[in-house]
N, C-alpha and C positions, 0 to 999 in steps of 0.2 A: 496530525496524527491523532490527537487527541479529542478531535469534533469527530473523525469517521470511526474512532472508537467506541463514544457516545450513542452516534446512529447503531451501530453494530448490533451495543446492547441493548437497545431500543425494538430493534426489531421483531418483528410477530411470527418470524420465520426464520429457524433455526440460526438463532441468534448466538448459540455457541460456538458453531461454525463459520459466523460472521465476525466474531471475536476471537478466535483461533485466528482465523486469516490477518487480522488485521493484527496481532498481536506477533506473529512470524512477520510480517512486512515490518512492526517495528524493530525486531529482532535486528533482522538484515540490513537494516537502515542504519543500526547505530555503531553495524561492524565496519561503516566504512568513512576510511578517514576522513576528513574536512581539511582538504590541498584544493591548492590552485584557486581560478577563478570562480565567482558562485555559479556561472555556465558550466564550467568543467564540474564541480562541485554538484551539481543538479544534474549533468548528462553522468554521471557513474552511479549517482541513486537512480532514477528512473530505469538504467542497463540494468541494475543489481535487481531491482523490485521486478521490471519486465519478466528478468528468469524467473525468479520465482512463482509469479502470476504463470509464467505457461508452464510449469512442472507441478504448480498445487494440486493438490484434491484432498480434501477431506471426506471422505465415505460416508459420514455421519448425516449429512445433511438432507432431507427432504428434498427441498427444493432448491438447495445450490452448495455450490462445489468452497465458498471461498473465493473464487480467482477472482471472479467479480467484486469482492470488498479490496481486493488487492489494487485491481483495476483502475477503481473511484482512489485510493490513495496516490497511484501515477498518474491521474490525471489531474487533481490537485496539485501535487507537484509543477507540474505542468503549467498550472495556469500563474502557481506562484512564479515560475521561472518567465511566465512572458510579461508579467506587471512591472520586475526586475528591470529586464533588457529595456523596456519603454523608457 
């Protein structure tokens, strides 16, 4: 969360909208408990960030909505969760 935060604000294109998004995906990440296995543990963050990413929009942004910095955080997730199972 904290390297696509980095990028966020790094960015040359509306980078507070990149930081909004990514700052709501932390949000919602840290509402959900840590139960069960780190599969089960990682399939209910990715569910919870999914919704999110398809309900975002920030109006502010030039050329992007946010959903896409959401995006890159689930698919992180994602790749952490398959280095796990190996």
């Amino acid at each position: 969360m904290a390297d696509r935060q980095a990028a966020a604000s790094a960015s040359p294109y509306d980078w507070k909208v990149c930081v909004g998004a990514v700052s709501a995906a932390q949000g919602e990440f840290e509402k959900i408990a840590v139960a069960g296995t780190a599969h089960e543990y990682a399939t209910a963050v990715i569910a919870c960030l999914e919704r999110l990413r398809d309900t975002y929009y920030d109006p502010d942004g030039e050329y992007t909505s946010g959903r896409s910095d959401i995006g890159t955080v689930v698919e992180k997730i994602r790749e952490a969760l398959k280095s796990v199972s190996q």
